[in-house]
C-alpha positions, 0 to 999 in steps of 0.5 A, a space after each residue: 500500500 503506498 504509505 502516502 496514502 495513510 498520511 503518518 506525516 499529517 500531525 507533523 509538528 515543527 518545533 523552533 529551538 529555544 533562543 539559547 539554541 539558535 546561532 548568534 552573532 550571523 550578519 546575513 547578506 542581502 543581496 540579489 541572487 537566484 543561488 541560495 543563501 544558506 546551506 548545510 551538512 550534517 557538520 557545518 552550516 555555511 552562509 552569505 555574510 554582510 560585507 561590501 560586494 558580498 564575496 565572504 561567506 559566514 561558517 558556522 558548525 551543526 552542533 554546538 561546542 563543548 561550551 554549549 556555544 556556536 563559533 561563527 567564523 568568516 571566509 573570503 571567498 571571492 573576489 564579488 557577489 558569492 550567488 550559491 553554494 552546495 555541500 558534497 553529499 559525499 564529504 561533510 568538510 566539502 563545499 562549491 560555491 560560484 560567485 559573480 567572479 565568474 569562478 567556480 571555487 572548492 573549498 575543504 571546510 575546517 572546524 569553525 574554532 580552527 583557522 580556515 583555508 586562505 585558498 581553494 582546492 580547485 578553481 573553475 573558469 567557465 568563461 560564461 559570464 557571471 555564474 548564478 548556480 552551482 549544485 553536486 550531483 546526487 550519486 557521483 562524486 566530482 560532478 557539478 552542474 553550473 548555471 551561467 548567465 544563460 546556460 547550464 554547464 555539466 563540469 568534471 572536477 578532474 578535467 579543469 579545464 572544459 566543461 563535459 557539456 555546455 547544454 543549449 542556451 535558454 533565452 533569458 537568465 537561468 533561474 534554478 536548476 535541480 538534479 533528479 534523485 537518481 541523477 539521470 536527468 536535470 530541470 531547470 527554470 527560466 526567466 523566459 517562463 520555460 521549464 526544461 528537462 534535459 539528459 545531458 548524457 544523451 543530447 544538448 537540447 531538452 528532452 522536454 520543455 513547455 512555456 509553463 511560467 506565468 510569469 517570469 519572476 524569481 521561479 524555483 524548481 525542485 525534483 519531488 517524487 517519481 517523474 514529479 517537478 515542483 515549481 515555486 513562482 509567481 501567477 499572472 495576479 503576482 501571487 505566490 504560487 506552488 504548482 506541481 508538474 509531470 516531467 513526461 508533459 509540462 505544458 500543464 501542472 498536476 496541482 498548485 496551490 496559492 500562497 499569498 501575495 508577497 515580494 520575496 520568492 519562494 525557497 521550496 526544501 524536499 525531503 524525499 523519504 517522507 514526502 514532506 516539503 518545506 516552503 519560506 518565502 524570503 522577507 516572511 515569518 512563516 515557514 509552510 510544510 506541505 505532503 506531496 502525496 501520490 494521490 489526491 490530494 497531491 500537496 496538502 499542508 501540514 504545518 504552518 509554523 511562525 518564526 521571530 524574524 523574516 527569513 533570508 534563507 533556509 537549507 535543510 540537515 541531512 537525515 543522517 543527523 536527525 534525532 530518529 529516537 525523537 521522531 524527528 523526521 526534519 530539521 530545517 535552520 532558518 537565516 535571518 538577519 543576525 542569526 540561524 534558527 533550528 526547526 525541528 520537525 516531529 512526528 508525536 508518537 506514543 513511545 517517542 524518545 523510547 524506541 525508533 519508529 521504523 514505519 517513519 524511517 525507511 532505509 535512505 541514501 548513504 554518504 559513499 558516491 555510487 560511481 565517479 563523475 567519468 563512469 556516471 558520463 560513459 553512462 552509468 546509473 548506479 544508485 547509492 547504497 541506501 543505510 538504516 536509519 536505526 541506532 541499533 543497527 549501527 556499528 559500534 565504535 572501536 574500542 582503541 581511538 588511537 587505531 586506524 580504521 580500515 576507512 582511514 586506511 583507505 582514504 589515506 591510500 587514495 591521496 588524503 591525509 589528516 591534518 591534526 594541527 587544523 582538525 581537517 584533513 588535507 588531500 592530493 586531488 580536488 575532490 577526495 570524496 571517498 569512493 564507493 570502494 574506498 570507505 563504508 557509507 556513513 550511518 547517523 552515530 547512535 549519539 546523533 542528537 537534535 542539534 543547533 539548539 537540539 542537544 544530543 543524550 545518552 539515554 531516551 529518558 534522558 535525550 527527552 528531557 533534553 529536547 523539553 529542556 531545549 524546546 520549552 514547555 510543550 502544550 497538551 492541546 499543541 496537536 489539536 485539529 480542527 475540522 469542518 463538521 458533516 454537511 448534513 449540519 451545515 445551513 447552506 444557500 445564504 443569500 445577501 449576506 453583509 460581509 462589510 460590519 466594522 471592525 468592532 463587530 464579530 460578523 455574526 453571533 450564536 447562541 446554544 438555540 440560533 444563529 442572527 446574521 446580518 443582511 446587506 438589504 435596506 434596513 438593518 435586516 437581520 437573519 435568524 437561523 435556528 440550529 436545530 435545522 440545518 440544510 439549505 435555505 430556500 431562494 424565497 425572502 425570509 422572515 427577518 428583524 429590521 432595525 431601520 438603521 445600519 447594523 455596528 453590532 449585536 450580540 444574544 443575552 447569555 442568560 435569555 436564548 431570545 433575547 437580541 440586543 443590536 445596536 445601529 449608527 443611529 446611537 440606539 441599542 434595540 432590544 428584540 425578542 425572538 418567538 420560541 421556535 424562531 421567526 416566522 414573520 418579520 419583526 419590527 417593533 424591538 421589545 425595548 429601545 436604549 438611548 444615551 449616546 450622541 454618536 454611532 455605537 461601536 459594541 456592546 457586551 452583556 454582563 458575564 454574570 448579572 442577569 439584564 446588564 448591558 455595556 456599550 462603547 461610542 464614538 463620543 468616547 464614553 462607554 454606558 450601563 444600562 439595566 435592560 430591565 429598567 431600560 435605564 442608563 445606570 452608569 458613564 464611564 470616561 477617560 478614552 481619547 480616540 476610538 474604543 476598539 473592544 471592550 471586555 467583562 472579567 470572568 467575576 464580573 467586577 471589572 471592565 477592560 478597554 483597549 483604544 486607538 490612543 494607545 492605551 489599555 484601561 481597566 474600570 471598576 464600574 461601580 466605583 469609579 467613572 474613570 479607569 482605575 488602572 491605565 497603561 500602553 497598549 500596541 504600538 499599530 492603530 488599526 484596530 485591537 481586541 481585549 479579553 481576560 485570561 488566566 483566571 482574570 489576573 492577565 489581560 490579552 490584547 490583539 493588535 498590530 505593532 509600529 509595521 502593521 504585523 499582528 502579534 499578541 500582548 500579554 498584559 498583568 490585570 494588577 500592573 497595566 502601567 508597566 506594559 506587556 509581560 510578553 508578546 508574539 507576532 502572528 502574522 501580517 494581515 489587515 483584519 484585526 484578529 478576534 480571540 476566544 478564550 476557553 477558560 477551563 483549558 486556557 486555549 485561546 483560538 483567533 482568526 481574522 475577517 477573510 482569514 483562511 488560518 485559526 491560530 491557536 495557542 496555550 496561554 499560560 502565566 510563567 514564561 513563555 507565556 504563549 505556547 503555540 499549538 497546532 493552526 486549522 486552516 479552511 478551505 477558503 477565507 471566512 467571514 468569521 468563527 462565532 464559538 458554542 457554549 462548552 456543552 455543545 462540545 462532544 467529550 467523547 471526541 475530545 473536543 474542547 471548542 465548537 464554533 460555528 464559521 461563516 462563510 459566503 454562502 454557509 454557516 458550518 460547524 467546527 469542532 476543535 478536537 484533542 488527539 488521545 489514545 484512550 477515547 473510552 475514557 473522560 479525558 478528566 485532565 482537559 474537561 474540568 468542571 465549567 461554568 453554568 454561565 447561561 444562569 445568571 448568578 445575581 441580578 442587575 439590581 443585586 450587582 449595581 448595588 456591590 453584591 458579587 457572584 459566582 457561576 455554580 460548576 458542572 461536570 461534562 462526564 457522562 455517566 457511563 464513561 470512566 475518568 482516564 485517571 481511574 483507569 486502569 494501569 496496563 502492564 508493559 506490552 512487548 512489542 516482538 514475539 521472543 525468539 523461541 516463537 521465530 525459532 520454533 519449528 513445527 513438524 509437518 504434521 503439526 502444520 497439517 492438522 492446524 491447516 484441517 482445524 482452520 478449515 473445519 471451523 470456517 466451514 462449520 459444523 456439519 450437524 448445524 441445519 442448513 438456513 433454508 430449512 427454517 424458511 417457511 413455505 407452502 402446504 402440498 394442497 396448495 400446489 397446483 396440478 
């Protein structure tokens, strides 16, 4: 079965290392160039360095030193614009890079402690111009594909002196090349908006060549799997796009998939064992990981994980460095301006850091080259060897350091020699690339830890704390899924909905009963839909509530499932009810009218615990109570200075939060005081913000944009606002204010944009970090919001910890927000606490205006036939293999006989059993005709 089709990479999670595992002091260059900026073995990480004309390269090492520390150190390696480098597959110290020298350099790496060489093992003059890309061939050692200005170049580093072929010249400036996994064939990508696939073994010209760009801008293409080639470019519309092509037939791709508009291009990274693949737009603080897939859906996206800086390049760590006992199946390191950040990409399973998974290892290529460069050219195609990725089945090392291996032995007979002095060894030819007859493949070491932040350990328990110690708390909510209910539970065929509320509004609301959706008609109309029936709506009008004016907001009463408050940019709050049942004609007298403010409302929100108590913001910059049951404003709050973006009730009711366009988050005790009793700076942006409590009501968490118009998160103390944010995250960069939901019993805090398609989702706690990042949902397109369920509605027996209810243009569909846990027999009693019965009020208004507090009783969300999984029972350990003796057990054969009769006999059952059709029942003989 192809393992593709069961998706064991789908919960992928990508962990970035903590800030003591990142590579400091790096000074990335930024210049213009289609080669890469970064690249890595399984030893050294080299890197474009900030310096005038861009001919020095940083170099860095994979693991840290023994100090816990990363040396950084400096090469000079030409003369102008070094454009792309490349690392042997075949040797961890060897790196090529090209330059707008128009040279081709060799260089043999050093320990970056260790001084480096002030000149190449090998130059090359191609004499083609500038020369943009250079890459080593997958299975041959010494062989090089260049791209000059216009044309790919195949080079022998034996022969210095010509090329092995100058392949046909392409029409406008070569944009990347990439050699096939076997490498029989190479692709490249052009500014003419041609792909080519060239053999260079057998002709000049290309074997296959389609105008299949839509555009000529910054394209990059990569071989995937089988005859498959990714490009990653730009469309018509100059959106970012990755699309997915057969190389037998490029006039049209398989798949693509949009991903935004954005200058920087796309850096596509490919991991051939897994089919995972890695997207980073340069310039962007989001790294996508995709599944190419052999079937539908072809690519569909894995992760979307969010970095601290934009990226300027990333390169991917050979898999014989992973950390296989971890799951780790990809480690990816990031450059940014001033350092490398590791992402380690892994697989939760249940025994991680406990065993090696061999279902998400298979056997990948080693480190000795299949054959040289001049068998590959008379036309060789070995592969190479392939090696086990399992600790257990690597060789041990040798008891004696001092005595040579039988791979030194070899190495030194073909003209390499070690220099101890430098710690790097030194050699007679340009490429002492072990053989494959000279030197075993190298297996990943059983001590081969996460490294660049990812600290190595001797034993699993140990290696898992770590890695935890390493990567900061974790989250039991950080695998959680979201995922669109049935579509027999979606209300479909919405018509005229108003998709343009403003920026205070949630778009829509939801009660546990019904679902009020605003209508772009004359009047202030508003559709009320009732859960209890889904399905398509009809094309006839429907019964409505028109409010005669413009619709800002609305909201349903916690405590009365009909009851509507709505207000309009007429300065009044309208309050409706809906008949048992919902409508069923069109109402137009509200039950009551509440009027105070001189200008357009901008929200209102309803006490959390007082029954009939309403607040409301205004752009005459008050903010008002009323008691819904006098119909009278009973109190005015002051001290804002711009427009109130949101406001929010603390979980006891007692204090109101506000956060306003001039910069400043404020806290009011209502009852106490008219002005705000606690005051300090909010974010830095002023396009819009939203506030709610967190953490038992001791933080508040603010919404916002910083000074460059990016969405992040603030975290500020409920007792010190004056002191700013305990904490912050970036998000990412959008024009529409992001709208949290926090889950008071699990402190998941779950927020998405207007025309978002991504829900982000974090663990919000009160020690650092602060903000631990889950798992992100995505839609399937932009939607116009998410309006969130009572915690009731949720199914405990799926583990679901939030319902929300997502509108669309046309739909309105579930969402459920699921926990992945083995034991789902059991009442998960560690994430399902007891909550609120908050559509109870706890006190009335009076009662609470007159400085009496409450409290919501508590429930719990356990069914009764379902067992807490803290009470379940302890499970014997469960071995995993058979013992020998079962293996090594033979049977005679006739014993293999008489269990061959017995599983016969019992699939055809017992012969004395009556056949079925005797117990049908038939007719009496006279009733048989003659």
């Amino acid at each position: 079965m192809n393992r593709f089709k069961t998706s064991k990479f789908k919960n992928t999670t990508p962990k970035i290392a903590k800030k003591d595992g990142w590579i400091n002091n790096v000074r990335a260059g930024s210049f213009s160039c289609q080669g890469n900026h970064i690249k890595a073995s399984s030893k050294l990480v080299a890197f474009n360095a900030e310096q005038a004309g861009g001919g020095m390269l940083g170099l860095s090492s994979v693991k840290p030193g023994s100090d816990g520390q990363w040396t950084v150190t400096q090469i000079s390696c030409h003369s102008d614009l070094v454009t792309d480098m490349d690392f042997s597959p075949f040797d961890e110290s060897l790196l090529v890079t090209c330059s707008a020298d128009e040279t081709v350099k060799l260089w043999r790496l050093c320990d970056p402690e260790l001084q480096q060489p002030s000149s190449p093992e090998l130059t090359l003059r191609p004499g083609h111009g500038r020369l943009e890309l250079v890459l080593f061939h997958p299975t041959s050692s010494g062989l090089l594909a260049v791209g000059a200005n216009k044309s790919p170049l195949i080079w022998d580093t034996s022969r210095q002196d010509t090329p092995l072929a100058a392949l046909e010249q392409h029409g406008d400036q070569l944009q990347s090349l990439s050699w096939k996994q076997d490498g029989s064939l190479l692709a490249s990508s052009c500014k003419d908006k041609m792909l080519r696939v060239f053999d260079p073994r057998a002709q000049l010209t290309p074997v296959q060549s389609a105008k299949s760009l839509q555009n000529n801008k910054d394209s990059r293409i990569l071989w995937v799997k089988d005859d498959r080639l990714l490009t990653t470019g730009f469309d018509m519309m100059r959106s970012r796009e990755v699309r997915l092509w057969d190389s037998r037939k490029l006039s049209s791709s398989l798949s693509s998939v949009s991903l935004g508009t954005s200058s920087g291009s796309v850096i596509p990274l490919f991991d051939d064992d897994t089919g995972l693949l890695v997207l980073a737009g340069t310039g962007d603080t989001v790294v996508d990981c995709f599944e190419v897939s052999s079937s539908e859906p072809l690519l569909s996206q894995v992760s979307h994980c969010l970095t601290d800086a934009s990226t300027r390049g990333v390169a991917m760590i050979p898999k014989l460095a992973l950390d296989v006992i971890s799951c780790e199946v990809m480690r990816v390191l990031q450059l940014t301006d001033s350092c490398i950040v590791p992402i380690s990409y892994q697989v939760p399973r249940k025994h991680s850091g406990q065993e090696f998974h061999d279902d998400l290892y298979p056997d990948t290529v080693g480190a000795t080259p299949a054959m040289s460069a001049e068998e590959w050219w008379q036309g060789g195609n070995k592969q190479v060897e392939r090696v086990s990725l399992n600790p257990a089945k690597q060789p041990k090392p040798k008891a004696s350091p001092a005595k040579q291996t039988p791979a030194k032995k070899e190495l030194a007979s073909a003209g390499s020699k070690e220099d101890p002095a430098r710690g790097c060894s030194t050699s007679s030819s340009p490429l002492s690339t072990p053989s494959s007859s000279a030197a075993p493949s190298r297996s990943p070491s059983t001590t081969s830890g996460l490294s660049s932040g990812f600290v190595p350990s001797p034993s699993p328990s140990q290696s898992v704390k770590a890695i935890q110690s390493m990567l900061g708390p974790t989250s039991k909510f950080r695998h959680i899924q979201g995922a669109v209910m049935h579509r027999d539970t979606h209300i479909t065929n919405l018509q005229g909905l108003n998709l343009t509320t403003p920026g205070e509004c949630d778009g829509f609301c939801v009660n546990r009963e019904r679902v009020a959706v605003p209508l772009a008609i004359s009047g202030g109309q508003i559709a009320v839909f009732e859960r209890s029936q889904p399905g398509k709506l009809p094309y006839t009008a429907l019964p409505t509530i028109q409010n005669s004016v413009s619709v800002v907001d609305f909201s349903w009463d916690p405590f009365d499932m009909q009851r509507l408050a709505v207000a309009g940019d007429d300065a009044k709050i309208r309050v409706w009810q809906v008949p048992q049942g919902g409508l069923t004609e069109t109402l137009t007298e509200p039950e009551l009218i509440l009027q105070g403010h001189t200008e357009k409302i901008y929200s209102i929100k309803f006490h959390p615990l007082a029954s009939g108590l309403l607040v409301s913001s205004s752009y005459d910059l008050t903010v008002r109570l009323w008691d819904l049951e006098s119909g009278d404003q009973v109190n005015l709050l002051t001290g804002h200075e711009d427009q109130i973006f949101a406001m929010a009730w603390s979980p006891d009711g007692k204090l109101l939060a506000t956060v306003c366009k001039d910069g400043k988050v404020r806290i009011y005790d209502p009852r106490k005081s008219t002005a705000p009793v606690q005051e300090g700076p909010g974010p830095e942006g002023h396009r819009g913000a939203r506030v709610v409590w967190v953490c038992e009501g001791k933080y508040l968490l603010v919404s916002g944009f910083d000074s460059r118009s990016e969405r992040g998160l603030y975290l500020y103390s409920a007792d010190s606002l004056s002191s700013g944010a305990v904490a912050n995250t970036s998000a990412d960069a959008s024009p529409s204010t992001l709208i949290p939901f926090y889950d008071p019993d699990t402190s998941v805090v779950i927020l998405t944009g207007k025309g978002d398609t991504r829900v982000h989702i974090y663990e919000v706690v009160p020690e650092d970090p602060y903000f631990i990042d889950c798992s992100s949902f995505h839609s399937p397109e932009p939607h116009k919001g998410l309006a969130f369920l009572p915690k009731t509605e949720c199914n405990v027996r799926d583990v679901e910890i939030a319902v929300a209810l997502m509108l669309t243009k046309s739909t309105i569909e579930p969402v459920a927000f699921r926990v992945p846990r083995v034991k789902k027999e059991f009442f998960q009693d560690d994430v399902f606490t007891d909550t609120a019965v908050f559509w109870e009020p706890a006190l009335t208004a009076a009662a609470w205006l007159s400085g009496i507090n409450g409290r919501h009783k508590k429930m719990s969300l356990k069914p009764k036939d379902m067992t807490p999984v803290s009470e379940a029972p302890k499970e014997a350990p469960v071995r995993k293999y058979l013992p020998s003796s079962v293996y090594l057990e033979e049977k005679t054969d006739e014993q293999k006989k008489e269990e061959l009769l017995s599983a016969m006999v019992a699939k055809l059952g017992n012969m004395d059993d009556p056949l079925p059709q005797e117990s049908f029942e038939g007719v009496d003989e006279d009733e048989w005709d003659d």
